[in-house]
N, C-alpha and C positions, 0 to 999 in steps of 0.2 A: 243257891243259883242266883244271877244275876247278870241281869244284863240292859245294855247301856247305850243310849240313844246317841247318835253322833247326826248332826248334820255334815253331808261330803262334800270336802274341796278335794280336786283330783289326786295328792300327794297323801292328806294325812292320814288316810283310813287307818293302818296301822301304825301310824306315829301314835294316836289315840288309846289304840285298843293295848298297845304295848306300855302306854304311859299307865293307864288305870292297871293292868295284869300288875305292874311291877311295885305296884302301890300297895297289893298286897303282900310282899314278903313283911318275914316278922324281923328283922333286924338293920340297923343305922346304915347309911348309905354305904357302898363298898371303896375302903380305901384301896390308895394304886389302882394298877392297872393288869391285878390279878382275880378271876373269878370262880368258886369252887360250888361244884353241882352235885351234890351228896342226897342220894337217897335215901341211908341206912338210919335218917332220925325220924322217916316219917314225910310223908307226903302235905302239900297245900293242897286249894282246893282245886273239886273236880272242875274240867273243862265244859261248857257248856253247849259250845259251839256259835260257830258267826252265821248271821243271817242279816239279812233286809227286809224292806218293808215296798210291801206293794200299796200303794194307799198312800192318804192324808195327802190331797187325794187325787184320785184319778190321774195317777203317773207313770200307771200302765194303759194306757186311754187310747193312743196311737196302737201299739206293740200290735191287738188283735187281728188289725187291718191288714199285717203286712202279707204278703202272700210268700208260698213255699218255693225254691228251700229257707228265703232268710228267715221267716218268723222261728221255724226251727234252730237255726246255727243260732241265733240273738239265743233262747233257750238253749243249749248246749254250753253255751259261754256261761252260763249265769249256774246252772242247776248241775251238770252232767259230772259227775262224780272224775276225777285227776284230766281233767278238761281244761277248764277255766279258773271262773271264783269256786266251783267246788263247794256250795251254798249246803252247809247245812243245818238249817233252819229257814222258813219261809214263813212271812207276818204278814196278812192281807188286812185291809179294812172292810170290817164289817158295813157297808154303806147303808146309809141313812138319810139319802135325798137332800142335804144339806153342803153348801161350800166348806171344804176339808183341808185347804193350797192355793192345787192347780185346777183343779173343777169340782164337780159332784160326784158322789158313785150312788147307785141306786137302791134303794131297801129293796127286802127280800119279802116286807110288810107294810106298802103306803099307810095303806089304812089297816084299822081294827080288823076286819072282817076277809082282807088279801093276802093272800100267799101263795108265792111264785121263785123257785129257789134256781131261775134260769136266765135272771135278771144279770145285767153286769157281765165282766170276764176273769172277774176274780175264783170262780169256781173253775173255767177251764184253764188258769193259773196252775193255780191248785192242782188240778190231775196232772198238768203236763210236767211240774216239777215232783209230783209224783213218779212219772212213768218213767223220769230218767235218774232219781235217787229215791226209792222206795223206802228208807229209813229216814229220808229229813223230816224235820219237825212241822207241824203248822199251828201259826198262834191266831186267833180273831181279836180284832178291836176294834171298839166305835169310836168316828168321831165328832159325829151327827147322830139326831136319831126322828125318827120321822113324826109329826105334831101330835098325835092319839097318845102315845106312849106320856105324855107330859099333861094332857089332859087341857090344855090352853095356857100352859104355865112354859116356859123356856128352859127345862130343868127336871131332868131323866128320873132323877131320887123321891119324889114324893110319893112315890105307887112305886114302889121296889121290888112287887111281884109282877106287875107287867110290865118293867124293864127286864126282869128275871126272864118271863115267860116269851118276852122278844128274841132275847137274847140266845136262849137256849132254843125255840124254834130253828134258829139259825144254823144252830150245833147239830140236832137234830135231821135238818134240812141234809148238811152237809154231806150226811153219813145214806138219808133213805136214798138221794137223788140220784149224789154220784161217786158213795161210797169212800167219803173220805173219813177220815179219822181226827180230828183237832186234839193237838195236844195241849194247848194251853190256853185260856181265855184272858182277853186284860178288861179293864173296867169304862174309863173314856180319857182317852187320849190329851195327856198334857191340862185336864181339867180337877179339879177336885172332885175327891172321892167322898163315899160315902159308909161309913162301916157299917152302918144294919144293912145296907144295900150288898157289899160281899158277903156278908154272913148270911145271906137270906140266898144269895147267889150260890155259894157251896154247896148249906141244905138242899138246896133245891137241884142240883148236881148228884148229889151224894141221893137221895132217894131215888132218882130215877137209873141208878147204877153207873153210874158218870164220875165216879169216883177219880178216875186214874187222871180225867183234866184236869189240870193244875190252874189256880189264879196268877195273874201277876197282876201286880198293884204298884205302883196305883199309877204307873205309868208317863214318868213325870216329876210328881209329887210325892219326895223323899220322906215328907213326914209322916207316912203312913208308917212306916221303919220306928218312929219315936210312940204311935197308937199301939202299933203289937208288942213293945217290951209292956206295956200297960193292962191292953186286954188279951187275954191267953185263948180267947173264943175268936178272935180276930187272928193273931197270930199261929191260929192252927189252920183257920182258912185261908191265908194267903202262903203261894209257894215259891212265887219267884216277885222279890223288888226291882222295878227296873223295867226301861224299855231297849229299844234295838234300833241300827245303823239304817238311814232313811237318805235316798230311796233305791230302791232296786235297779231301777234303769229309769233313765230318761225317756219317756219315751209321750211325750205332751209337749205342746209348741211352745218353741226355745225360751219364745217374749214374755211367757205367762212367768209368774213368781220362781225362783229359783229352776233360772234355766240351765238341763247339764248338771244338774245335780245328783247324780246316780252314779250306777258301778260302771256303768255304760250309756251311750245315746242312742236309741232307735226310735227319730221323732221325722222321719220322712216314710211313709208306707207307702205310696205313690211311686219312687223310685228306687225302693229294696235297699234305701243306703242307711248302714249304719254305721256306730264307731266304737271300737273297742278299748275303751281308755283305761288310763294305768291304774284306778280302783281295784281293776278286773284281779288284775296280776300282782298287785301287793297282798290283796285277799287272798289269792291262792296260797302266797309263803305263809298261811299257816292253816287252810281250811285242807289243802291237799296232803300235808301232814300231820293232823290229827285228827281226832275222832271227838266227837262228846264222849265222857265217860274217862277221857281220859283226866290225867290229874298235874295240875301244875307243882314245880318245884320250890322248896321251900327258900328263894336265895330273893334278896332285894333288888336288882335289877336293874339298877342307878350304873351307867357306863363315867366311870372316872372323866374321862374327855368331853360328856355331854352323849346323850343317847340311851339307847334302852336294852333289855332285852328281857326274856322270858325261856324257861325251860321245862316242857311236860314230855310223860311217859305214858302209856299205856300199864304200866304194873310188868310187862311181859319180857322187858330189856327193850323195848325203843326207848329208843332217846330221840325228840326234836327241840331244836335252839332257835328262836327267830331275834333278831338284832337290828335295829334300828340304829342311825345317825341322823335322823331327817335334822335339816335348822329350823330354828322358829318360824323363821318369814316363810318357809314353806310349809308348816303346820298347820295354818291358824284355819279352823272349820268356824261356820258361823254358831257354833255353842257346840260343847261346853270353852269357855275362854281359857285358855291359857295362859299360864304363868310365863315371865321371861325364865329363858334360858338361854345357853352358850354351846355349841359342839363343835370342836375342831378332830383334826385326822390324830389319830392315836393308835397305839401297839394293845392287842387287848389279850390276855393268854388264860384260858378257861380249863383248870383242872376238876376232870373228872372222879367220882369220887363212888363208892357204894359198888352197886353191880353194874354203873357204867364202867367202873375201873378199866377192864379187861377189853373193850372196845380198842377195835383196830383202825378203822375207816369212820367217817362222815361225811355223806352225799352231801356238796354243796352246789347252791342253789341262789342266784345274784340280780337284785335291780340296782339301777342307780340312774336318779331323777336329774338331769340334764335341764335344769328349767330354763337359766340362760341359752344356752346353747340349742335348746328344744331338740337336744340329741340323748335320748334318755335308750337306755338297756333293762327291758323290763323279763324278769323272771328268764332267765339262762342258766345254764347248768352247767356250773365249772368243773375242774377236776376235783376228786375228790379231796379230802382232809387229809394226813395221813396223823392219828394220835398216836405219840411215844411216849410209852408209861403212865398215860391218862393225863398228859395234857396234850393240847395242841394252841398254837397262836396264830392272829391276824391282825395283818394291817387293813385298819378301817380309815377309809374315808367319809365326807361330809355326803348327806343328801341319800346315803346308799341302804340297803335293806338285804339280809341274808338270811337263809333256814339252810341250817345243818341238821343233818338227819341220818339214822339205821334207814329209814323205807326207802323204797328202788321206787315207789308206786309213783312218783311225783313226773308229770308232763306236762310241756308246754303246746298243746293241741291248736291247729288254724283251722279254720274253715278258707275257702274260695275267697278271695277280693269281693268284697258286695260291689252293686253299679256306685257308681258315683252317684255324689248327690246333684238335688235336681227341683228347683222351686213344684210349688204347689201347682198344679195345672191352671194357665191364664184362664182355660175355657171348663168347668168343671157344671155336668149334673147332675139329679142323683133324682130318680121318679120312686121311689120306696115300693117299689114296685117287687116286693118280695113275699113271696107267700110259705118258706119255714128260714127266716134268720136264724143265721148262727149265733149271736149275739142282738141282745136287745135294742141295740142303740145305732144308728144310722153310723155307717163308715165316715171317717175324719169331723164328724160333729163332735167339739167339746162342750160338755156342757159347765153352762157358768155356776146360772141358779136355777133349780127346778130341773127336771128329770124328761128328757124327751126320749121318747118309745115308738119304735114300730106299733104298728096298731092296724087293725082290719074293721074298718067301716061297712060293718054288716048291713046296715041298713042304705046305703047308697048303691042307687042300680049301674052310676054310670063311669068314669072315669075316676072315681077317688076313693075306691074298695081298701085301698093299701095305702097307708099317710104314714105321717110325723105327728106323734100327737105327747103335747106337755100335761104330764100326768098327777102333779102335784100339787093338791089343792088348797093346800095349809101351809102356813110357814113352818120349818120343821126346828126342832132344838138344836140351835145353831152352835157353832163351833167358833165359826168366827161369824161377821154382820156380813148374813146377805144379802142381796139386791131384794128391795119390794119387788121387780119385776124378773120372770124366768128369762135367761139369753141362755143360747146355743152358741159359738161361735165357731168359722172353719174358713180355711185359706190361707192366706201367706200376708201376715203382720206387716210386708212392704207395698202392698199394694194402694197405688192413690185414687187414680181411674178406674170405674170400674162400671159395670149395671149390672144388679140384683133383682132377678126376678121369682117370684115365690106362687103359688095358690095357697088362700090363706081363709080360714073356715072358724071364726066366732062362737064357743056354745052358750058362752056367759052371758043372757040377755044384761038389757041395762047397761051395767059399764064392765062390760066384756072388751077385751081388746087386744091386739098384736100388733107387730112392727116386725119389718125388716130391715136391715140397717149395713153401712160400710164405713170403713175408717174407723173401726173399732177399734180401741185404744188400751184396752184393759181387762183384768180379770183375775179369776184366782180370789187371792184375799184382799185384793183389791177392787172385787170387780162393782162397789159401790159407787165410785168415783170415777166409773167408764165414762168417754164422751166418743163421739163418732157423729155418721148424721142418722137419725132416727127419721123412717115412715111409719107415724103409724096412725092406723083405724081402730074405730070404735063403735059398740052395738049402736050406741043414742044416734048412727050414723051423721058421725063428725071426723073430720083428721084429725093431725098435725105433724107438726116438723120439726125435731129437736135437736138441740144437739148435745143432749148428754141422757143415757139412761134412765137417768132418775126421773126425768119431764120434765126441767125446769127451766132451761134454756129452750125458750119457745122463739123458732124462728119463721113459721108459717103454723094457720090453721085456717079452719072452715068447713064445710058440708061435703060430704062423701055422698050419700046415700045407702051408705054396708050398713048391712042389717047380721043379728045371730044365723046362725041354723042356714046359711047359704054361702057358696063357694065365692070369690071373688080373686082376682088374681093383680098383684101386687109388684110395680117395679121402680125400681129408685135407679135413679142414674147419675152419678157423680163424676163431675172434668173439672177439673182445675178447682176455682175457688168457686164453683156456680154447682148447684143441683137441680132434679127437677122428678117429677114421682108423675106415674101413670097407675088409672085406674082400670084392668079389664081392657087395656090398652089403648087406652083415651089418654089425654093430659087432663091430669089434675091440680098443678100446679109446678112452678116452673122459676127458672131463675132467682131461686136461693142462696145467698151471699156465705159462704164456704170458708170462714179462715185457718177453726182449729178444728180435730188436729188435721195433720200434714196424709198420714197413710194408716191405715192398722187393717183386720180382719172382716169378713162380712157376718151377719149376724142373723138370728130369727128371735123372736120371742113372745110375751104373752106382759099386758098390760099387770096384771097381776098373779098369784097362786091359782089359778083356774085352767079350765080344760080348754084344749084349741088344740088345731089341726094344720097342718100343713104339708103341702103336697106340687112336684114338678118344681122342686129348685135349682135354681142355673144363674151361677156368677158368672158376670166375663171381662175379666179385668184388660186395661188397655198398657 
């Protein structure tokens, strides 16, 4: 088994996945512009099926929020069996409090001693592509992992039983909560592996009757492939080399790192609008026509003219054919790199051969990518093939993609128009004023660095029972470099003018601290090098005024009087190149000279990995 990570540009998903397929036949490119598809020597290998990845991370982040029907149809499109993409396989991330991308996703174990398997939306992911393909697959992977597990060291592997024992809590978790099943586990995401660390991971699988979950390794890192021809204890524990096609939807603000990188966009939940890009429907020509389990054919797959193709069976007499012409220039994803190559329009005539011989018809099935023109025909259903004497021929042009197929099963299903799109609300509050969340994490907050949670202030008699509270108090085993300080971010990345006002609650004596902030500029795996204007307060009851996340650009400071352990309320107002911050609705300071940057997001955060609160936020941008 194997399977293989692509990052998506909107055209090449299956230019990819059909380049690698045809990489496997066992013989030299095919001369002419003749192809034979012969069964009777023996089949290539089994099909495994296509999937994505929810994760690496938080790229399902917006999706939760949106409200019925669309959050449904988005689901329908992605999961719902001869619908859409027809997904089957589903990869989430295991979260780990750590920057993953496009944000954080949250452990399911901050600390040693918590466990909470209600955290995140990757579990109602999980059921919901459940409920509409009960056979897809689900894989878990970390790409973070929260500070305990590492012991103060930045590195999952030195205690290999309590990454084990995290890990599989997880797996565990999955099954008591909400009765899911995980097929497969991977190790850490794009990072180096560790072989006593899988083997210890199996064992420790294989005891508890966990057998049938499979590893993939090392997720990434090919050279694990050169370890198991070595060690035969290693090579029995790992089942699948190789990871899977990233991300599932779009569904995280545009401006964060790889914006619109999924099968689809749903990164407005505010105005129901989403968009169904041509990912969707290239994935279909070949997830709605086969099945895992089925078995590819044994032919090389090289199109004389430039292009590809691929041919799998069931064992039972289907036959499907999927066929590429894509050009390079609309190929190229940002990894794996491509080779040049050349495809012009060409005549291609494919004799059937074995117990396809005797086939009469093939259902066809036609995109064709318009990129100039931006007039593209995606997944349409032509007349059929008619094959005489087990051949049949086509004229192929550039840019176009076909499945010929026995199955009738194949549809191209719409939902309703969603509303149009619709900026982020100028005027937006949010009092977390909830007492059972469906999800852990406040609506349209991304988190950058560190984990903010609903939370119920048990001990406060009056107005702030039900907060925002950043729950992460260690730096966690990072993935990539995240910010010394937790942000949140939410809004609309064009906003210039705006005032930001927060209730903001210190528990860190000493140098405890939070900020709220606008003109946020940045995040993701970038989110070290954020600037915007920073307010913020601190226990020793002092400000100041920055203009970059880190602290370092000091443009105002001086005496506040905030003290820990009491409420205080927080507003930054930002026009043109001038700012000016109120304390408790006082002025605290004023006429702040404004150059860079120009517009971005508003923000909340915490001076450090420590706890804080926050409560009654309300942007209102001008």
């Amino acid at each position: 088994m194997e399977l293989v990570r692509f990052s998506l540009c909107p055209a090449a998903l299956l230019c990819a996945w059909l380049l690698l397929a045809s990489s496997w036949g066992l013989g030299p490119p095919g001369v002419g512009a003749a192809y034979v598809l012969d069964d009777a020597g023996g089949l290539g290998r089994e099909f495994d099926g296509i999937g994505a990845i929810s994760g690496g991370g938080a790229t399902s982040r917006l999706l939760v929020n949106y409200q019925e029907p669309y959050r449904s149809q988005i689901l329908d499109y992605l999961f719902k069996p001869n619908f859409g993409a027809s997904l089957h396989i589903l990869k989430v991330e295991i979260g780990g409090d750590g920057q993953s991308t496009d944000g954080t996703e949250p452990s399911h174990m901050h600390y040693e001693n918590d466990e909470n398997y209600f955290r995140g939306y990757e579990w109602w992911l999980m059921k919901e592509a459940k409920k509409r393909n009960p056979h897809i697959k689900l894989i878990g992977l970390p790409w973070t992992f929260p500070s305990w597990i590492g012991k103060g060291e930045n590195w999952p592997y030195d205690y290999p039983h309590v990454t084990v024992y995290y890990i599989i809590s997880w797996i565990l978790g999955a099954k008591q909560y909400h009765d899911l099943d995980i097929d497969y586990i991977g190790i850490w995401n794009e990072r180096a592996f560790n072989s006593k660390y899988i083997k210890v991971l199996r064992q420790s699988l294989d005891k508890l009757g966990l057998s049938n979950i499979g590893i993939i390794a090392a997720d990434g890192d090919w050279n694990v492939s050169m370890e198991m021809v070595v060690d035969p204890y290693l090579n029995d524990a790992v089942q699948v080399v190789g990871t899977i096609a990233w991300n599932l939807v779009a569904s995280y603000y545009e401006e964060l790192p790889f914006g619109r990188c999924g099968l689809m966009t749903a990164q407005e939940p505010w105005s129901g609008h989403y968009k169904v890009e041509a990912p969707i429907w290239i994935t279909a020509h070949t997830t709605q026509f086969t099945q895992p389990g089925w078995s590819y054919l044994q032919v090389d797959g090289h199109l004389e003219g430039g292009g590809s193709f691929v041919a799998l069976t069931d064992g039972l007499g289907n036959l499907t054919i999927i066929i590429e012409t894509m050009t390079h220039n609309h190929s190229q994803c940002i990894r794996p790199p491509l080779p040049h190559f050349r495809v012009s329009p060409q005549r291609a005539t494919f004799y059937l051969r074995g117990s396809f011989y005797f086939l009469k018809t093939l259902h066809v099935w036609h995109s064709r990518l318009g990129f100039e023109s931006a007039n593209s025909s995606l997944f349409e259903q032509l007349r059929p093939v008619k094959v005489s004497r087990g051949s049949f021929s086509l004229d192929l042009d550039v840019d176009e993609v076909y499945t010929l197929t026995t199955l009738k099963t194949g549809r191209k299903c719409s939902c309703p128009e969603p509303p149009p799109p619709q900026p982020f609300p100028s005027n937006y509050k949010d009092d977390f004023n909830i007492r059972n969340p469906p999800f852990s994490e406040a609506p349209n907050f991304a988190d950058q660095t560190g984990v903010f949670e609903y939370f119920v202030n048990g001990s406060d008699p009056g107005d702030h029972v039900f907060t925002l509270r950043q729950v992460v108090i260690q730096r966690p085993i990072t993935w990539v470099s995240d910010a010394d300080q937790a942000i949140s971010i939410i809004g609309n990345f064009q906003w210039v003018d705006l005032t930001v006002t927060c209730d903001i609650y210190i528990e860190k004596p000493l140098d405890g601290g939070v900020f709220i902030a606008g003109r946020v500029d940045n995040g993701g795996i970038y989110v070290r090098r954020t600037k915007g204007v920073f307010f913020w307060v601190y226990a020793d009851g002092t400000y100041r005024v920055t203009g970059d996340l880190a602290g370092e650009e000091i443009l105002m400071k001086g005496l506040s009087g905030v003290r820990h352990n009491a409420w205080h309320t927080l507003t930054l107002n930002i026009q043109g190149t001038s700012a000016s911050g109120l304390l408790n609705g006082y002025p605290l300071w004023e006429n702040v000279t404004i150059s860079q940057p120009s517009n971005g997001w508003a923000a909340i955060g915490t001076r450090s990995f420590e706890f804080a609160q926050f409560d009654n936020f309300h942007v209102e941008a001008r």
